[in-house]
C-alpha positions as CSV (number, residue, x, y, z in Angstrom):
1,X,0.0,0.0,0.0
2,X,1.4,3.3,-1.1
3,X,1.1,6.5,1.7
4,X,-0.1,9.4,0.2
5,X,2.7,11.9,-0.6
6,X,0.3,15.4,-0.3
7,X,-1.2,17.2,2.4
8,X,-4.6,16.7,0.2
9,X,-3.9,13.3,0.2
10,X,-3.4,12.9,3.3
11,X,-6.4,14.7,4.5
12,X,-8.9,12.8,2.2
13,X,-7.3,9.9,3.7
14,X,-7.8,10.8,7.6
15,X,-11.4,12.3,6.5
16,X,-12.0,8.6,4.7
17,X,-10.6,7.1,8.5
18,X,-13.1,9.0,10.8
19,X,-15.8,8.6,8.8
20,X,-15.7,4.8,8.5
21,X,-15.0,4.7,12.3
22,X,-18.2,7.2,13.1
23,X,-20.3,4.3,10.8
24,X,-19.0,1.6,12.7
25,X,-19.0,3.5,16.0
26,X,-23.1,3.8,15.2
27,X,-24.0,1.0,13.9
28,X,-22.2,-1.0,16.7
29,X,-24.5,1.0,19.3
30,X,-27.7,0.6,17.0
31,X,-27.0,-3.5,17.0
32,X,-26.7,-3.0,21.2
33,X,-29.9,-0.9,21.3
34,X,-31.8,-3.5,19.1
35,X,-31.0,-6.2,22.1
36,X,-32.1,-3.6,24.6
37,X,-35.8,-3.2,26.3
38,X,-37.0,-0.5,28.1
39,X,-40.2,0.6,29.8
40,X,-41.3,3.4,27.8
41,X,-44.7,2.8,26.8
42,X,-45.3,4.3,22.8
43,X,-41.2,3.7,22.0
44,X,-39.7,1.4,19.9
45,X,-38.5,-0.9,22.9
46,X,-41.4,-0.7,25.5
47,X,-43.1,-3.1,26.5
48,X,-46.0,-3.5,23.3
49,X,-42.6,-3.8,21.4
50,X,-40.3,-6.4,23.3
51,X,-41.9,-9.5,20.9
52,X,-40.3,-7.4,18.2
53,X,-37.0,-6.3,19.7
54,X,-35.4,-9.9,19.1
55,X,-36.1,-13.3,17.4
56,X,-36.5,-15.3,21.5
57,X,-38.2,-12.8,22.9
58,X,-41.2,-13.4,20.5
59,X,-43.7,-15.1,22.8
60,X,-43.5,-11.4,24.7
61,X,-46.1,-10.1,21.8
62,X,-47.9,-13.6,20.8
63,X,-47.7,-15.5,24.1
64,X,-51.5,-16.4,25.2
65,X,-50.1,-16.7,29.3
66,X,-47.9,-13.5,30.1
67,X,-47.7,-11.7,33.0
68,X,-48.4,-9.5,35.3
69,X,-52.1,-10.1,35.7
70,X,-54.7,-7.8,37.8
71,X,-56.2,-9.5,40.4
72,X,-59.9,-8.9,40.9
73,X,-63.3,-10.9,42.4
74,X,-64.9,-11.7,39.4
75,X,-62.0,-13.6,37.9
76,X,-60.9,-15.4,41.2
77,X,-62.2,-18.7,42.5
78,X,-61.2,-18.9,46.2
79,X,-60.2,-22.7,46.8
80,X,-59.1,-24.1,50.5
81,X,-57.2,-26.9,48.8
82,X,-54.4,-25.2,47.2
83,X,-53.2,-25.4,51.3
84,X,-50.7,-22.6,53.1
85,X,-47.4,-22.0,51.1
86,X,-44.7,-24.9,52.2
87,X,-41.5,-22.9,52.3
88,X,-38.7,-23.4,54.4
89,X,-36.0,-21.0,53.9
90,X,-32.5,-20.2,55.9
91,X,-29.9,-17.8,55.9
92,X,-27.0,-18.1,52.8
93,X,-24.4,-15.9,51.0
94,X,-25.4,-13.7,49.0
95,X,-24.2,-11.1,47.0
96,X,-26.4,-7.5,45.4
97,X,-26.2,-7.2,41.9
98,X,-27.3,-4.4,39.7
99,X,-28.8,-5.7,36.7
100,X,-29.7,-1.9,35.0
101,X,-33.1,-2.2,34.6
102,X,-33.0,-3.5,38.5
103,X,-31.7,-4.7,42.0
104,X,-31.4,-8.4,42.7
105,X,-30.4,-10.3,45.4
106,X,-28.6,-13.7,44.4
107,X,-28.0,-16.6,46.6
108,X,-25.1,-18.1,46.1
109,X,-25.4,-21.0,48.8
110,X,-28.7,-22.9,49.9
111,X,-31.2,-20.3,51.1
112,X,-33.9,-23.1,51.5
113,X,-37.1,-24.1,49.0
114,X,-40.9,-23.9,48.0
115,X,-42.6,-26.8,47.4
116,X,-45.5,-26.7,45.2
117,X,-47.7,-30.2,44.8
118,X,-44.3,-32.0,45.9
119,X,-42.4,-30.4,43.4
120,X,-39.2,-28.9,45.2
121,X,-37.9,-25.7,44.3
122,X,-35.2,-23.8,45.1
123,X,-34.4,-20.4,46.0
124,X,-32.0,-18.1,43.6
125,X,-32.7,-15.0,43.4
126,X,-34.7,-11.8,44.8
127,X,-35.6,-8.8,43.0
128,X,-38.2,-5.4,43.2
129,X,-40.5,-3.6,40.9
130,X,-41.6,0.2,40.9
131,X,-44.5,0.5,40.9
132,X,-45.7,-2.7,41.4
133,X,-46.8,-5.4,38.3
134,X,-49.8,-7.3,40.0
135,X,-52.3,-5.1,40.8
136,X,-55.6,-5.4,42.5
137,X,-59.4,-4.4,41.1
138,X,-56.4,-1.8,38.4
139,X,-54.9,-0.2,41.3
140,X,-50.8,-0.5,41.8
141,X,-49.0,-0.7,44.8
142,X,-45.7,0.8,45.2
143,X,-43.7,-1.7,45.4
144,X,-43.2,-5.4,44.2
145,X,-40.9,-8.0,45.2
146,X,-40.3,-11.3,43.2
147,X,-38.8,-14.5,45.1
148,X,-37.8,-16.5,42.0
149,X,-37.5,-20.2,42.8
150,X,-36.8,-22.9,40.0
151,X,-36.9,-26.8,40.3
152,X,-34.4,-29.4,38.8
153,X,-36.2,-29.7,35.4
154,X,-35.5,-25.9,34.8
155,X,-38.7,-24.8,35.7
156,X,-40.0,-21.6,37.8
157,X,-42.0,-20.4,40.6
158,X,-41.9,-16.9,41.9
159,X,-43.7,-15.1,44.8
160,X,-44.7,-11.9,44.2
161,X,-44.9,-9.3,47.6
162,X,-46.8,-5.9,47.7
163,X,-45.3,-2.6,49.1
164,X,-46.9,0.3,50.3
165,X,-45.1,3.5,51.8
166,X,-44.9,2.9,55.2
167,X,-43.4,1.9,58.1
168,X,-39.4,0.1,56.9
169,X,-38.9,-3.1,55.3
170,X,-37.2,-5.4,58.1
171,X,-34.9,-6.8,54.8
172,X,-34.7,-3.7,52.8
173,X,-33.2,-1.9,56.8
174,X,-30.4,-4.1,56.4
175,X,-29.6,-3.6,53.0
176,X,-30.2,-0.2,52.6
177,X,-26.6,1.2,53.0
178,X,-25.5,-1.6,50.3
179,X,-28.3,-0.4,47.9
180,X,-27.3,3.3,48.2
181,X,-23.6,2.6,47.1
182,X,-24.0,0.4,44.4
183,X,-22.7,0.8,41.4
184,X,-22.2,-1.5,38.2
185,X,-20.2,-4.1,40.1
186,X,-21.5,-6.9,42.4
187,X,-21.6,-6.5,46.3
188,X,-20.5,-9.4,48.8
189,X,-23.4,-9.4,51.6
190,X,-22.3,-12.5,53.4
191,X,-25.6,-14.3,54.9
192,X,-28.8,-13.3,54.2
193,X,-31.8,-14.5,55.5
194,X,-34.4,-14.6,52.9
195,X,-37.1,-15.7,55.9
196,X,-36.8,-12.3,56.9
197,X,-39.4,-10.8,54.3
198,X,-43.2,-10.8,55.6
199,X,-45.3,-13.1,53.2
200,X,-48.6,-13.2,55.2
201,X,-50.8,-16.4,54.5
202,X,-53.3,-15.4,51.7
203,X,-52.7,-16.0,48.3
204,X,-53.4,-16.1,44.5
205,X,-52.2,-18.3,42.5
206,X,-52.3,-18.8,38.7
207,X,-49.8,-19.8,35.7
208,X,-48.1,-17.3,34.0
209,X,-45.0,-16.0,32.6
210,X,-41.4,-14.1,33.3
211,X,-42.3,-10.3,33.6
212,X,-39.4,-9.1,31.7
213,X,-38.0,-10.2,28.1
214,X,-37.6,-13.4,26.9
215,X,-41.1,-13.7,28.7
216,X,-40.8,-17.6,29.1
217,X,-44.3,-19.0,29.7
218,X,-45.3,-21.5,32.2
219,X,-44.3,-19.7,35.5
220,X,-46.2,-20.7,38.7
221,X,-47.2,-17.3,40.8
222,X,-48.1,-17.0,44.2
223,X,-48.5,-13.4,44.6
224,X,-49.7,-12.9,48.4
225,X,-52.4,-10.7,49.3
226,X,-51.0,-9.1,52.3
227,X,-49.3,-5.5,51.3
228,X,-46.5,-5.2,52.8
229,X,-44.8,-1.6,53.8
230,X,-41.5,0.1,52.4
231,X,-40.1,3.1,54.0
232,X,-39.8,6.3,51.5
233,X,-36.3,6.1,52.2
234,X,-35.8,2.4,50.9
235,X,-38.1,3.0,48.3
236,X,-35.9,5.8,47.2
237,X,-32.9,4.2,46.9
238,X,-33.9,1.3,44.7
239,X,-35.2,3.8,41.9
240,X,-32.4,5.6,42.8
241,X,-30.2,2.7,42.1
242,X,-31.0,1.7,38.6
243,X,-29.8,2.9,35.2
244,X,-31.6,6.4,34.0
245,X,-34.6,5.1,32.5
246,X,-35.7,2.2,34.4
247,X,-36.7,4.3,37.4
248,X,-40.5,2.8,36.8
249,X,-39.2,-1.0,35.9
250,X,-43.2,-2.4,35.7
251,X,-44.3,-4.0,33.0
252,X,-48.1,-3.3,32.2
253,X,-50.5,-6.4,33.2
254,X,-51.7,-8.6,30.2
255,X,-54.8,-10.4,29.3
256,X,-55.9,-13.5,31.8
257,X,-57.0,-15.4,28.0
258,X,-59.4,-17.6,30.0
259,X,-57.0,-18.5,32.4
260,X,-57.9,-19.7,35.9
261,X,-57.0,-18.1,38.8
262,X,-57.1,-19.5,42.4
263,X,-57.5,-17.2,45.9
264,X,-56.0,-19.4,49.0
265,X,-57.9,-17.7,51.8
266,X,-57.9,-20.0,55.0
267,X,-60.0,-18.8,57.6
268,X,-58.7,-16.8,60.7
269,X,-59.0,-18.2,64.4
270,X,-61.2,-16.4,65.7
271,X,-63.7,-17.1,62.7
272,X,-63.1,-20.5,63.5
273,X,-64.5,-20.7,66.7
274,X,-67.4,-18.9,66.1
């Protein structure tokens, strides 16, 4: 290859050089952004658009079981025999991870199981939603937690918990300081006792899918009925924590399609007795 010998040359040359980088530079960031999702209802990657965005994430446009769901009386069928949640969790390591769109807690060690109908599954991971996903009769809560739990076969149960501003989170108190610093890289939390969030006893339960993109159908919820109560503080900091853009990180509820959803709703005490 021959060097060009005048300053013309050599210019058309360097002009040739940034030009093709630019083009590269852009279209590198437009093939990222095509792999991307966000939340922004209306754009090109919210949430009408995530079946779009890439070839797996399909079923998140066609899919005929997606979630979140509303909850409300005429589409519940209360039933005693679903039977209170068997879970038996303990305290493992753990370490905080900021994912972008947002916070999770991943156990690294054995933080215990639910068992649904004798299937056994295990504990991985914890993660929140502002505003929440689920909502009741259309109304959101502020918060939503999911407890995702997946068996030996690959297959996944999550919990869902409601927040409302309030009184603190026992959990979200001892991670708060943890949540404020974070950054892009993980944090070591040592133990952490997942039996510290507040379930309640009353839930609903239904089949469903993964919130967020690739949407993966066949997901067993248990979203509990008892709302739960976040500080402003905590609630703060996990929008606070996230990448610009993901401050509202909830996906908007889908159609049930005929699906069947179950209310556990055992009867207090004192109704018992009377």
């Amino acid at each position: 290859m021959t060097l060009p010998t005048s300053p013309y040359s050599f210019s058309l040359l360097l002009l040739v050089l940034i030009l093709s980088s630019a083009f590269f530079l852009t279209t590198a960031s437009e093939s990222k952004a095509e792999d991307e999702y966000s939340y922004t209802e209306g754009s090109s990657t919210g949430p009408e658009n995530w079946g779009n965005i890439n070839p797996k994430w399909k079923v998140c446009g066609d899919g005929k079981s997606q979630s979140p769901i509303d909850f409300s009386d005429e589409k519940v069928q209360e039933s005693l025999n679903l039977g209170e949640l068997q879970k038996e969790y303990k305290p493992a390591h753990a370490v905080l991870k900021n994912r972008g769109h947002d916070i999770m807690i991943q156990w690294e060690g054995d933080a215990g199981e639910l068992n649904i109908n004798g299937t056994s599954y295990k504990l991985s991971q914890i993660h929140w939603h502002t505003p929440s996903e689920h909502t009741l009769h259309g109304s959101k809560f502020d918060l939503e937690l999911h407890a995702v739990h997946q068996n030996s076969k690959g297959e996944i149960a999550v919990i869902g918990v409601w927040y409302q501003i309030g009184q603190a989170d026992p959990l979200l108190s001892k991670l708060l300081k943890y949540i404020k610093s974070i950054g892009d890289d993980d944090i070591d939390l040592g133990e952490v006792n997942p039996a510290d969030i507040n379930f309640g006893r009353k839930y609903y339960r239904y089949v469903g899918s993964l919130t967020t993109p690739p949407c993966t159908e066949g997901v067993i919820w248990t979203v509990m009925n008892k709302v739960s109560t976040v500080s402003k503080e905590q609630h703060s900091a996990l929008i606070a924590a996230v990448h610009h853009g993901f401050e509202k990180n909830a996906r908007p509820t889908q159609e049930l399609n005929g699906r069947q959803v179950w209310f556990y709703n055992p009867k207090e005490p004192q109704e018992e007795s009377t």
